[in-house]
C-alpha positions as CSV (number, residue, x, y, z in Angstrom):
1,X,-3.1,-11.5,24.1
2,X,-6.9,-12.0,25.1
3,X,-8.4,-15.4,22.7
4,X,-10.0,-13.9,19.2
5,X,-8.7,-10.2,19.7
6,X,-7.5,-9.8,15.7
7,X,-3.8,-8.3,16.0
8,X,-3.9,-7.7,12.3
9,X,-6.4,-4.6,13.1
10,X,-5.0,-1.5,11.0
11,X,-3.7,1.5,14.0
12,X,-4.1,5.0,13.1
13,X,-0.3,6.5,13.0
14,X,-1.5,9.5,13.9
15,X,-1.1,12.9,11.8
16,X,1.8,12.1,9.2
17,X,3.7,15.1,7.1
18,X,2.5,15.3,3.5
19,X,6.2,13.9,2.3
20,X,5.8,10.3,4.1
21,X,2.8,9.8,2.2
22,X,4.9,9.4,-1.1
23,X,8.0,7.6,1.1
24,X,9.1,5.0,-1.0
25,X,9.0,1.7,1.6
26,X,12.2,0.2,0.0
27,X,13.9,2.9,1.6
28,X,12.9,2.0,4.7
29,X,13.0,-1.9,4.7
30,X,14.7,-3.0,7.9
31,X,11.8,-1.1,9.8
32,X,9.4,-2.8,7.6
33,X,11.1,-6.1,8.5
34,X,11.0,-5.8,12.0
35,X,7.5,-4.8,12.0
36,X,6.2,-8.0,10.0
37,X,8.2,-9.9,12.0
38,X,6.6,-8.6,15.4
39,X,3.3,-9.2,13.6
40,X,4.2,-12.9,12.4
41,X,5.3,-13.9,15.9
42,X,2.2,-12.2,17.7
43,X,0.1,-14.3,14.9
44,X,1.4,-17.5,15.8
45,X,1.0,-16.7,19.2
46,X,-2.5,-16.3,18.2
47,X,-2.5,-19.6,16.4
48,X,-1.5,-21.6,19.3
49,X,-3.8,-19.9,21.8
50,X,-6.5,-21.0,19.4
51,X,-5.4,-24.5,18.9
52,X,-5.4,-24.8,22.5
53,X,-8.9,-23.4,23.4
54,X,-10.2,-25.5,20.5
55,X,-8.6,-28.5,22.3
56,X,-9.6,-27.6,25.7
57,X,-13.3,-27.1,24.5
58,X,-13.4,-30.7,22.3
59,X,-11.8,-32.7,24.7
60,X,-14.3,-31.0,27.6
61,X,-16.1,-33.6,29.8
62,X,-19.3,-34.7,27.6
63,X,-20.3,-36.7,30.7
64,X,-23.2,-33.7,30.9
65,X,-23.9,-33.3,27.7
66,X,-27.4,-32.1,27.3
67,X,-28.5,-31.5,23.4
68,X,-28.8,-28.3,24.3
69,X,-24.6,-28.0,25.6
70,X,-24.0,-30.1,23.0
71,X,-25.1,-27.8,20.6
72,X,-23.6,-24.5,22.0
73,X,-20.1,-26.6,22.4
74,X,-20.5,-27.2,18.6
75,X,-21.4,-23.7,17.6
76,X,-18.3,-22.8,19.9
77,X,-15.7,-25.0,18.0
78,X,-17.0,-23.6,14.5
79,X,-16.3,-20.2,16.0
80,X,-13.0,-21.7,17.2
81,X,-12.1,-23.0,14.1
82,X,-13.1,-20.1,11.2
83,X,-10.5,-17.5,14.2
84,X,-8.0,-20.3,13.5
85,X,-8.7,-20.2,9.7
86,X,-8.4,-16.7,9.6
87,X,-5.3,-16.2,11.5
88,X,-3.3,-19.1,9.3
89,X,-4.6,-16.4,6.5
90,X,-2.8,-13.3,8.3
91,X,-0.2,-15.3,8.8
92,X,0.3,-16.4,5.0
93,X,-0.1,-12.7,4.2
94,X,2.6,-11.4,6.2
95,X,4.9,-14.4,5.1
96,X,4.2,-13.2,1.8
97,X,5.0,-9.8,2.7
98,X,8.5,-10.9,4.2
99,X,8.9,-12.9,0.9
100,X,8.1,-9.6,-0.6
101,X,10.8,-7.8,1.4
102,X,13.0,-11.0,-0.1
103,X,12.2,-10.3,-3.6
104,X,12.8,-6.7,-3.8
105,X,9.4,-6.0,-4.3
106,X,7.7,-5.1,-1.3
107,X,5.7,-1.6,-1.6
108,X,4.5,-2.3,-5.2
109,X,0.9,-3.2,-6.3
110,X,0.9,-6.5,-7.2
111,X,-1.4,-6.1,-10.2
112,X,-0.5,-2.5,-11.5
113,X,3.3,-2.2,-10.4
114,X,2.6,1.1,-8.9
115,X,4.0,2.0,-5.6
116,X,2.0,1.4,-2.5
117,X,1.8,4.7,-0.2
118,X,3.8,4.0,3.4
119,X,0.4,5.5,4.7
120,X,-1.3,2.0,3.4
121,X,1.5,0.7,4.3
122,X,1.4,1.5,8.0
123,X,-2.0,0.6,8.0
124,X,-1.7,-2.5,6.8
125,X,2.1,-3.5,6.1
126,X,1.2,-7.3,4.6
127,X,-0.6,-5.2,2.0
128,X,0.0,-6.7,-1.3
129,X,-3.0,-4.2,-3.9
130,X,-3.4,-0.6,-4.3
131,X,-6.9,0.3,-3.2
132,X,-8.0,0.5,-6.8
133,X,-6.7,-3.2,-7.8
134,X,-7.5,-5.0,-4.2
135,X,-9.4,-7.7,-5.2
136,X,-13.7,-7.9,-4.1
137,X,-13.1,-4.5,-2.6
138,X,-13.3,-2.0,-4.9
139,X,-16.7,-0.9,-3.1
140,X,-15.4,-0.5,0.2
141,X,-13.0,2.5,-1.2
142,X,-13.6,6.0,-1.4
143,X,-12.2,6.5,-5.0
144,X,-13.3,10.0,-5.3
145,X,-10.7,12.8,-5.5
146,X,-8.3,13.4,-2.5
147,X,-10.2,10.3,-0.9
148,X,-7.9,7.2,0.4
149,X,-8.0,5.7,-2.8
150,X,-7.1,8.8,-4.9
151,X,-6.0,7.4,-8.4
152,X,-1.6,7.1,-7.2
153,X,-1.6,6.2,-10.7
154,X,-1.3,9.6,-11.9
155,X,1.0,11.4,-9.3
C-alpha cells in the first residue's frame, strides 16, 4: 500500500438488483465481518507505514538544514501527522463497527433506529447514520426523491 493512499475510499459495487438494496445486513454478518476485518488490518498497516515515514522524516540528518528545508520538513511532518490522525479515526470507526456486529446492532442508524441500506453499507461498511441523521452532512446529500438519501424512513 503506497504512503497516504486512504483505503477507507467508498468502491462502486457495480449495478446491484433492486432486492439487495433493502438486504437486511444482519443477514449477512459473517461477510460483513470479514470485510471490516480486512479493512482494520489494511488500516493498521496504514498506521505503521505512517509512523514510520514520520520517523524517518524527523530523525532525517538536520546537518543541512537551511530555513528554507527546515520549513518544508516541518510542513511535511504536519501533513504526516493529520494522515496519521485520520487513519487512528478509520480505525476507531471500523472498531466500532465490529463492536456493532458484537452488539447486534450493526445495519441500524444510530440516531433513528432505522435500517441502513447494504448499498450504504457496501459503500461504506463502518457506517454508523442514515444519510438524513449523519452528522455536519446533511448538505452533502441529495435528499430529493429517488436520490441516495431518499427518506428509508417511509418504505
Amino acid at each position: 500500500m503506497k504512503e497516504g493512499h486512504a483505503i477507507m475510499a467508498p468502491t462502486d459495487p457495480g449495478p446491484r438488483p433492486a432486492a439487495s438494496l433493502l438486504a437486511d445486513p444482519a443477514g449477512d454478518l459473517p461477510r460483513w465481518r470479514d470485510r471490516l476485518e480486512r479493512l482494520w488490518r489494511r488500516q493498521v498497516e496504514e498506521i505503521i507505514e505512517l509512523s514510520l515515514a514520520y520517523h524517518d522524516a524527523a530523525s532525517a540528518s538536520r546537518a543541512d538544514d537551511r530555513p528554507g528545508r527546515a520549513a518544508a520538513r516541518s510542513r511535511r511532518l504536519q501533513r504526516t501527522l493529520a494522515r496519521t490522525a485520520s487513519a487512528h479515526h478509520a480505525l476507531a470507526e471500523i472498531e466500532a463497527a465490529l463492536a456493532r456486529i458484537d452488539g447486534a446492532s450493526y445495519g441500524i442508524c444510530e440516531q433513528c433506529g432505522g435500517r441502513l441500506l447494504a448499498d450504504w453499507l457496501e459503500a461504506s461498511p463502518q457506517l454508523r447514520y442514515c444519510p438524513r441523521c449523519r452528522p455536519g452532512r446533511h448538505d452533502s446529500w441529495d435528499l430529493s426523491p429517488g436520490g441516495p438519501g431518499q427518506d428509508h424512513h417511509d418504505r
